[in-house]
C-alpha positions as CSV (number, residue, x, y, z in Angstrom):
1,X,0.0,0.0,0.0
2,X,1.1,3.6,-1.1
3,X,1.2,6.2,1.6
4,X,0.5,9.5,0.0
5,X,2.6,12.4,0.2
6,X,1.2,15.0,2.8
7,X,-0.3,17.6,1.4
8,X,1.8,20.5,0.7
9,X,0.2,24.5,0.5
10,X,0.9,26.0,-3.1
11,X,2.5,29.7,-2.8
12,X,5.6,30.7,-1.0
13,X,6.7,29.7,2.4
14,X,5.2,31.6,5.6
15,X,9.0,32.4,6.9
16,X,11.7,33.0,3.9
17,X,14.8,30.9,4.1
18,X,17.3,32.5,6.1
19,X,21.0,31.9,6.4
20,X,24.2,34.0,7.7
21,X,25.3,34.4,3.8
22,X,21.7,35.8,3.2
23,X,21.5,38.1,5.8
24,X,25.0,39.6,5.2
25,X,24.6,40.5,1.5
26,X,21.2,41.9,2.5
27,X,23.1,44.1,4.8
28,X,25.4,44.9,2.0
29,X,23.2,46.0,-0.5
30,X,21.2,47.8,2.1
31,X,24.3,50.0,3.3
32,X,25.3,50.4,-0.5
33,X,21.7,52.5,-0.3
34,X,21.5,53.9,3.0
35,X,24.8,53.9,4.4
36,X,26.0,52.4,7.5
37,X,23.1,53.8,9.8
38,X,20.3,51.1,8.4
39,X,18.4,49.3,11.4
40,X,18.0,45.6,11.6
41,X,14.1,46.8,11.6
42,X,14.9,47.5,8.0
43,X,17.1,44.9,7.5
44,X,14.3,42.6,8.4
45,X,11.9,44.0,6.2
46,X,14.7,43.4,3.6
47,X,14.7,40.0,3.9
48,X,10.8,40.0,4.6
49,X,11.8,38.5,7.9
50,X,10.7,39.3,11.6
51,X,13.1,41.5,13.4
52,X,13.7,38.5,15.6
53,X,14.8,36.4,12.9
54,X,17.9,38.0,12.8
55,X,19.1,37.3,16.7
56,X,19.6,33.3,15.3
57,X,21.9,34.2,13.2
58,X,23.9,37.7,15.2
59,X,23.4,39.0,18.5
60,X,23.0,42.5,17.4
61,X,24.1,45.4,14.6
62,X,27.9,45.1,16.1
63,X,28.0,41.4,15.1
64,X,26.5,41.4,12.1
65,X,29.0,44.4,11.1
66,X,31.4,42.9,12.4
67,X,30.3,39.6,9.9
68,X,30.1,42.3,7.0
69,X,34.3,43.0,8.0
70,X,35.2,39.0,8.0
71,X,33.1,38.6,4.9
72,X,35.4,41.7,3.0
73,X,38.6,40.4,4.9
74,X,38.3,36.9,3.4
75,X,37.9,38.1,-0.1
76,X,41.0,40.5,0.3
77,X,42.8,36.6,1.2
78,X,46.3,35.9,1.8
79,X,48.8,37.6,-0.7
80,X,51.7,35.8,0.5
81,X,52.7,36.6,3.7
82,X,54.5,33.7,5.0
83,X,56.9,33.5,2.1
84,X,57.9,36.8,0.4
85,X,59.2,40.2,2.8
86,X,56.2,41.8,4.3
87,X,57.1,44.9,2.7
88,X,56.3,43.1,-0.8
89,X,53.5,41.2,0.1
90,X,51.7,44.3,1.9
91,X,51.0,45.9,-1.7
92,X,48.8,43.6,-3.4
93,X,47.3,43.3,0.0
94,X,46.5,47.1,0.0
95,X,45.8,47.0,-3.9
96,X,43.0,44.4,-2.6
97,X,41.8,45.6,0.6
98,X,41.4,49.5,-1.3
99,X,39.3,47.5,-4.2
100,X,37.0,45.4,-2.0
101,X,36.1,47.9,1.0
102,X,35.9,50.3,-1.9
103,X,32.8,48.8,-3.4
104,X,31.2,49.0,-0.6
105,X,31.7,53.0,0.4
106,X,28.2,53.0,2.5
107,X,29.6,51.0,5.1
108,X,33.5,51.9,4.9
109,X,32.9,54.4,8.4
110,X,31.5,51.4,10.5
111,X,34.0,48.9,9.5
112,X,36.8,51.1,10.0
113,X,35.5,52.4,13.8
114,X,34.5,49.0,15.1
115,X,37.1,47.6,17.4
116,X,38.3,44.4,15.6
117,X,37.5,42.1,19.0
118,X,36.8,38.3,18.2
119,X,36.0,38.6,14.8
120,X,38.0,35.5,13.5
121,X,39.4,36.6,9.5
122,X,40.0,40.5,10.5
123,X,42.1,38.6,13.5
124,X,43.8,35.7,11.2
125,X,44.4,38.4,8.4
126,X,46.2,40.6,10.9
127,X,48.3,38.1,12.7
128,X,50.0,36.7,9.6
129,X,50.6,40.1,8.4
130,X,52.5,40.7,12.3
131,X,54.2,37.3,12.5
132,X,55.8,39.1,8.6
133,X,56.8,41.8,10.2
134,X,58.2,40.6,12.9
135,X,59.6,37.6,10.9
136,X,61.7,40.5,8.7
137,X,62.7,41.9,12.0
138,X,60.5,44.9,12.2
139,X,60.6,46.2,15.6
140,X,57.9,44.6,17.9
141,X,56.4,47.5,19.3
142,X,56.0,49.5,16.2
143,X,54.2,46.4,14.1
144,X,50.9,47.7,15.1
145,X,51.4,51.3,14.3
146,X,52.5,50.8,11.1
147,X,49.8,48.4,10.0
148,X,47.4,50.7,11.2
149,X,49.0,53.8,9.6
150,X,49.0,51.4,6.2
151,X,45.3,50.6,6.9
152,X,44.2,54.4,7.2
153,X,45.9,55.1,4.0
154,X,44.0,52.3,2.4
155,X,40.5,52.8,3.8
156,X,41.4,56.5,2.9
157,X,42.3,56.0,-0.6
158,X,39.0,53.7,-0.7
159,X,37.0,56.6,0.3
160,X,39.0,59.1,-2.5
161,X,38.9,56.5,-5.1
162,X,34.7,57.6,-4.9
163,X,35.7,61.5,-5.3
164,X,35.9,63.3,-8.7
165,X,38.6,63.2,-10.1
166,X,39.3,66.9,-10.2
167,X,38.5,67.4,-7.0
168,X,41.9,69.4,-6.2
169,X,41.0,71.5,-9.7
170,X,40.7,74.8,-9.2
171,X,38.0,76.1,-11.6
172,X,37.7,79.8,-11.4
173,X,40.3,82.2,-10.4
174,X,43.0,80.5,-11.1
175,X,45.5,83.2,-10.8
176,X,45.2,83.0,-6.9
177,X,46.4,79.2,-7.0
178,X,48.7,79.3,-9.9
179,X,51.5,76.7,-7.9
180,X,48.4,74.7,-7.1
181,X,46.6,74.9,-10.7
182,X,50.3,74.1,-12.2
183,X,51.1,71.1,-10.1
184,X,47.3,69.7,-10.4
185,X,47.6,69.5,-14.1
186,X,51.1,68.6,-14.0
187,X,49.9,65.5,-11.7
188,X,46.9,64.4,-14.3
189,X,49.3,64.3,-16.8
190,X,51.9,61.9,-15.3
191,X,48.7,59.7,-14.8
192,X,47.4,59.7,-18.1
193,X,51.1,58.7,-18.9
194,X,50.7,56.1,-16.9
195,X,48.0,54.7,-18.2
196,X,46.2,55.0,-14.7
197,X,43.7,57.3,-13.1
198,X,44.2,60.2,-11.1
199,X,43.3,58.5,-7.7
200,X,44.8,54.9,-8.8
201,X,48.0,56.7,-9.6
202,X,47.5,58.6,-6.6
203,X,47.3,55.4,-4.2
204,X,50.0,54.0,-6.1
205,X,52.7,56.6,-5.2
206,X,51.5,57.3,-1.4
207,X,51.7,53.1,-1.3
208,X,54.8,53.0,-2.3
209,X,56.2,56.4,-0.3
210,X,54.2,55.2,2.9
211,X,55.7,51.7,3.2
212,X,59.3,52.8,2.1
213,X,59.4,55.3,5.1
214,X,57.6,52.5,7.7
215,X,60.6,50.4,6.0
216,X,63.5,53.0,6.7
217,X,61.6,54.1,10.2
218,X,61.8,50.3,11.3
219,X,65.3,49.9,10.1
220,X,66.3,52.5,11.6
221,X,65.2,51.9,15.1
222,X,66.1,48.4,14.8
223,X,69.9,49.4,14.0
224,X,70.1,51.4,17.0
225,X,68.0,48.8,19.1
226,X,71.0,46.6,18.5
227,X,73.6,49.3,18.8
C-alpha cells in the first residue's frame, strides 16, 4: 500500500529561508543604499523577515558588522605573507583591501571604527601580516602602528577613489592658485602617462612612499635597538 505524500500548500513559504550568507549580503546591499546607519528593523523587512529572525543568526548590529568585516577580509585573502618580505607582500594586500572595502563606500565608516574584537578573519588576516613583520625583523612595538598607519591610508584611498577626479581643480580664479593649478595638471598628466587614473596613480605613489618610510623608520630603530 502507497502512503500519500502529505499535502503541501501552493505559494511561498510563511518564513523565507534565512541563512548567515543571506542576511549579510542583505546588509550589504542595504548599506550600499543607506549607508551604514540602516536598522536591523529595516534589515528585516529586507529580507521580509521578523526583526527577531535576525538574533539566530547575530546578537546585534555590532555582530552582524562585524560579519560584514570577516566577509570583505576573506575576499582581500592571503597575498603571501608567510613566504615573500612583508614589505612586498603588503602591496597587493592594499591593492585588494582598497578595491573590496571600496565597493562598498556606505559602510566603509563602521567597518573602520569597530574595534576588531573576536571577529575571526579580520584577527587571522592581521596576525600573519604581524608574525611578517616581525619575521623581517621589524621592531615589535611599532608592528601595530604601522599596520594601522598602512590601513588608514587604504580605507582612505578607498573613500577618495569615490571622489571626482578633479577634486583638487581649481575652476575659477586660477591666478590665486597658480602653484596649485600648475602642479594639479602637471599631476593628471603623469597619470594619463601612466596609463592610470588620477586617484589609482595617486594610491600608487602614497603606497609605495608610505611603506618605504615605515621600512626606513623600522630599520632604523632596529639598528640602534642593536647598537
Amino acid at each position: 500500500m502507497t502512503v500519500p505524500e502529505p499535502h503541501r500548500p501552493a505559494g511561498r513559504p510563511r518564513t523565507a529561508v534565512l541563512s548567515r550568507e543571506r542576511i549579510l549580503a542583505a546588509a550589504f546591499a542595504l548599506a550600499d543604499v543607506r549607508g551604514g546607519d540602516f536598522t536591523l528593523a529595516a534589515l528585516a523587512r529586507s529580507l521580509d523577515v521578523r526583526p527577531s529572525a535576525l538574533h539566530h543568526y547575530f546578537a546585534g548590529k555590532d555582530e552582524l558588522i562585524a560579519g560584514m568585516r570577516g566577509q570583505l577580509t576573506a575576499r582581500v585573502g592571503d597575498t603571501g605573507f608567510a613566504t615573500l618580505p612583508w614589505h612586498e607582500a603588503i602591496v597587493p594586500w592594499a591593492r585588494v583591501y582598497r578595491t573590496t572595502f571600496g565597493a562598498h563606500p556606505g559602510i566603509i565608516a563602521a567597518l573602520a571604527t569597530l574595534p576588531v574584537a573576536d571577529e575571526p578573519e579580520s584577527m587571522v588576516d592581521y596576525e600573519r601580516i604581524a608574525a611578517a613583520m616581525r619575521r623581517d625583523g621589524y621592531p615589535e612595538h611599532r608592528i601595530v602602528p604601522a599596520l594601522v598607519a598602512i590601513e588608514c591610508f587604504v580605507i582612505g584611498s578607498a573613500l577618495d577613489s569615490l571622489a571626482p577626479e578633479d577634486n583638487l581643480r581649481p575652476l575659477s580664479n586660477t591666478t590665486l592658485v597658480p602653484v596649485l593649478t600648475a602642479a594639479e595638471q602637471s599631476a593628471r598628466a603623469h597619470a594619463g602617462a601612466q596609463r592610470l587614473g588620477v586617484a589609482e596613480a595617486t594610491f600608487e605613489f602614497g603606497l609605495a612612499a608610505l611603506i618605504a618610510g615605515l621600512r626606513a623608520a623600522g630599520e632604523a630603530e632596529a639598528e640602534a635597538e642593536a647598537g
